[in-house]
N, C-alpha and C positions, 0 to 999 in steps of 0.2 A: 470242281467242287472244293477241291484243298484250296484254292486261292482264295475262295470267296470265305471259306472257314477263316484262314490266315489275317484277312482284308476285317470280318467280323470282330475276330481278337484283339489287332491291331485297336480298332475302334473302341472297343471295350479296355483294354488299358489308359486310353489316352483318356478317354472316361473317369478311370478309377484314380489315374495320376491327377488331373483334376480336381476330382472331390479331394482328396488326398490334400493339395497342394493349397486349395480354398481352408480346408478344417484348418491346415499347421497358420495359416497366415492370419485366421479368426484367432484361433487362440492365443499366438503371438500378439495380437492387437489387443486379445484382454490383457493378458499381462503385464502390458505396457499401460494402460488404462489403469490398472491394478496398483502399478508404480507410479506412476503419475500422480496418483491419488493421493497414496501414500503419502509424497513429496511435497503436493501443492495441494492444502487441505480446503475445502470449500467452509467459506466462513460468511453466517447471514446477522441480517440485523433484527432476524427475529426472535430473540430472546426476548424473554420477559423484564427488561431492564425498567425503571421508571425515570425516563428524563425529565432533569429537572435543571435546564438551563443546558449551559455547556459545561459544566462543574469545571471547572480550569485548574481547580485544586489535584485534579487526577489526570492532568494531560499536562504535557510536556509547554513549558511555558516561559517567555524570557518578559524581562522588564519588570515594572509595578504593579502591581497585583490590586497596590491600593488607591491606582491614581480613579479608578472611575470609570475607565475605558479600556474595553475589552475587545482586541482583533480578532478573531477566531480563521485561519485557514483552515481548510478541509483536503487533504490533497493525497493522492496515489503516485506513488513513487515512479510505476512504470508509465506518465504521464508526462509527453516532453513539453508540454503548453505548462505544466510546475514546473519543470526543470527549468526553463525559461524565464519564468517568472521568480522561480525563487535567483536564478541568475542577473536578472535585469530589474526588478522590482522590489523585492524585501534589503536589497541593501540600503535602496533611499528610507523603505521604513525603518529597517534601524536605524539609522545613523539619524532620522527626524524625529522618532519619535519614541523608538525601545532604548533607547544609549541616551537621551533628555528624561525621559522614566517619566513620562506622560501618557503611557497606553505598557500594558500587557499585551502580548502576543503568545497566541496558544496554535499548537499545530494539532490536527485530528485526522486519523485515520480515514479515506475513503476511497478503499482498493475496490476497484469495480471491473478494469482494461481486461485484466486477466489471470488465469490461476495462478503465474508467480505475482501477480498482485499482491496476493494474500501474506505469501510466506514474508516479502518484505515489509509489509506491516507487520506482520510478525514478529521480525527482525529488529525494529523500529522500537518495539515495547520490550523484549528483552534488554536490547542495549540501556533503553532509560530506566530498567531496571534495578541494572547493574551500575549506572553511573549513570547521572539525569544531563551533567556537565557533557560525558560522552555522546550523549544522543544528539548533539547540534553538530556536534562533530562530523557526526554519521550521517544525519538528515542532509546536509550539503554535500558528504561526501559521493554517498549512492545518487543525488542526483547530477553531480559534476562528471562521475563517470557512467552516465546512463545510457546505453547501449541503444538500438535501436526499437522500438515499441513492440513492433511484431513479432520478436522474437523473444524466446523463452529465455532469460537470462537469470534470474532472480533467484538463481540455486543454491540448496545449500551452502557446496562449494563455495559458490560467487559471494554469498553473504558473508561466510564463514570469513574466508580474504579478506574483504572490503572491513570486515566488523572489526581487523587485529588490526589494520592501520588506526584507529582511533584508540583501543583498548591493545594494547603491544602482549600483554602477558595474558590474553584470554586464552581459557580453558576452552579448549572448540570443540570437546567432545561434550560436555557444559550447555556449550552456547546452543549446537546443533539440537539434542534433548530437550533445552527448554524452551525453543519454538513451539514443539507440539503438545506443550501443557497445555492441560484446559483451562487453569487459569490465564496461560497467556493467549489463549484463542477469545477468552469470555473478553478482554479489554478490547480487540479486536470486533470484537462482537459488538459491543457497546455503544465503540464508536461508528461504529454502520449503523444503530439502529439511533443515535442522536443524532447523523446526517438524513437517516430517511423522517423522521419526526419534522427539520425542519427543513423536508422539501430539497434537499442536497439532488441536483441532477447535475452534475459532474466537478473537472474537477483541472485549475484552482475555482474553487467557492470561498469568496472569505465575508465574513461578517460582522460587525461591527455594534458593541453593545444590543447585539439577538434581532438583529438587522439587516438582512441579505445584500451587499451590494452589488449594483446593478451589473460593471463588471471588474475585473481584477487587475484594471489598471492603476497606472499611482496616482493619477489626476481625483479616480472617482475613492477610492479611496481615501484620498488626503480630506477630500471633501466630506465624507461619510464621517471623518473624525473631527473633524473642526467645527461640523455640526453636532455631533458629540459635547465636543468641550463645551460649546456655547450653551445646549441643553442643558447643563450640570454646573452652569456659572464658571466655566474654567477660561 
């Protein structure tokens, strides 16, 4: 009869350690959700914003403004088919068409991979904040050193690093604070809800005088602007 009491408790402990060992592993997991959140803020395009065009006058923007022609890329940072492209593609466009000052080139936020998506768009709008010159800096620098997709990398920390190689003297407790301004989440916002208006499903998207091209090679491109120029007598 004591053994089977014994054998009973036994059982009822491993029970309890258990429940026990499930609650501590829930709650740890909120808390980490908790920080997570914190960290990597979810950011949608459903604001009430009213777009009208790609306003290029409030996006980061190189070249002529008044040649006539307008590039628009759409791109997420944690995105290596951009990194790629901005690697193997946007140099032929500069050096063809943004350094001859026959096209504007505007970049737009469209963080969608995942919730360090966000922060680094985030990142992205503080830097051109603080310096517009710094932001190209930036733009090539986070994607030159772009880590692997699946992984969470886009941290504070990692931005904070990456953001003082372009800006040497930044104030990083500054920089880290002004990520999570609501103004600087609403620019962020803005630009999602101008990608989802014109049909943005993923990302490089780039577009051409409010023109989606078909895709984001140099070939189709060059030609989306050439027929540009000739539309407009150039």
């Amino acid at each position: 009869m004591k053994k089977k009491n014994n054998n009973q408790l036994f059982v009822i402990s491993v029970c309890v350690g258990i429940i026990v060992l499930m609650g501590a592993l829930f709650f740890v997991s909120k808390l980490q959700d908790k920080q997570a959140a914190q960290e990597f803020p979810k950011i949608t395009g459903e604001n009430k914003v009213k777009v009208n065009g790609f306003n290029i006058d409030e996006q980061p923007t190189l070249g002529n403004k008044k040649s006539g022609i307008e590039v628009v890329e759409f791109g997420d940072y944690k995105c290596p088919v951009c990194a790629q492209w901005n690697d193997k593609v946007f140099p032929k466009i500069q050096s063809d068409y943004i350094n001859t000052n026959q096209i504007s080139f505007s970049f737009v936020n469209y963080p969608f991979i995942s919730k360090d998506s966000n922060l680094a768009a985030l990142a992205g709008e503080v830097i051109y904040i603080y310096d517009p010159n710094a932001f190209w800096a930036f733009h090539h620098e986070i994607y030159r050193n772009q880590p692997e997709e699946t992984k969470t990398w886009a941290t504070k920390k990692y931005l904070t690093d990456l953001a003082k190689k372009v800006i040497p003297n930044l104030n990083e407790q500054k920089f880290q604070n002004d990520l999570y301004k609501k103004s600087t989440m609403k620019k962020v916002a803005t630009d999602v809800a101008i990608g989802d208006h014109f049909n943005v499903q993923g990302t490089p998207t780039i577009f051409v005088n409010g023109k989606m091209v078909k895709d984001p090679s140099y070939d189709s491109i060059k030609a989306a602007i050439e027929e540009a120029k000739a539309s407009i007598g150039k």
